[in-house]
C-alpha positions, -999 to +999 in steps of 0.1 A: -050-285+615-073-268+641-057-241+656-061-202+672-058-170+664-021-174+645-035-202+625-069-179+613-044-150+611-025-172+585-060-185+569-067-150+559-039-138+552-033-160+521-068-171+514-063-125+504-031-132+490-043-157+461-083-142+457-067-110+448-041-126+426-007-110+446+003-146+448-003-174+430-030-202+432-023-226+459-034-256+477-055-244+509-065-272+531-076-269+562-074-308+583-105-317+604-143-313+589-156-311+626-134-281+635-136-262+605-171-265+594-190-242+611-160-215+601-174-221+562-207-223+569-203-189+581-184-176+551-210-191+532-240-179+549-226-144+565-201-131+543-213-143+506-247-133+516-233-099+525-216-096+494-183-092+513-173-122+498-179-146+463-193-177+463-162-184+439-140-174+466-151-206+487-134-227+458-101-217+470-107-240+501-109-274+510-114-293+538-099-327+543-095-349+568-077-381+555-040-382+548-038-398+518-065-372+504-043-341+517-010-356+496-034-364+465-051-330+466-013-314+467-002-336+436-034-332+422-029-296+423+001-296+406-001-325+386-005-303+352+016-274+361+050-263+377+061-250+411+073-217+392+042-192+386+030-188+351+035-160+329+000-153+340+003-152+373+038-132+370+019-106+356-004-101+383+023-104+407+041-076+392+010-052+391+011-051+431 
C-alpha cells in the first residue's frame, strides 16, 4: 500500500533480507501501480545502471493493484512449496 518513510524502511529492509539469501524467498508486493512506479523506474534506471543493483534483483518485486491478483500471486507463490524454508534456504540462513 502507498506509504512513508516506515513503509520504504520496511521495503528495503527485506527486499536485502531475501537478495542476499538471510531469509527466504517471499512474496513482495507492493498495492497501487500509480504510487509505486516511478520508485522502480528508478531502481531500474538509477541503481541497475549504476551497478548498485541487478536487473535480477527487480524480479523479487511486484506491483499489483487488484485484490484478487494480490491473493493469487501469494498462493501462487506457494502453490509448489511449503511455509517451512528448504534445506536450501536453511543453509544460507545458517551461514549469516
Amino acid at each position: 500500500m502507498p506509504g512513508g518513510f516506515g513503509t520504504l524502511d520496511e521495503f528495503a529492509e527485506i527486499l536485502t533480507l531475501v537478495q542476499t539469501g538471510k531469509t527466504r524467498k517471499i512474496p513482495i508486493i507492493l498495492v497501487g501501480t500509480e504510487f509505486w512506479s516511478g520508485l522502480i523506474d528508478w531502481f531500474k534506471n538509477t541503481m541497475v545502471s549504476a551497478g548498485t543493483i541487478d536487473s535480477q534483483d527487480l524480479q523479487l518485486i511486484k506491483i499489483i493493484d487488484e485484490p484478487q491478483a494480490i491473493v493469487d500471486a501469494i498462493f501462487d507463490h506457494y502453490e509448489h512449496r511449503c511455509f517451512e524454508p528448504s534445506a536450501e534456504e536453511h543453509e544460507k540462513m545458517l551461514d549469516l
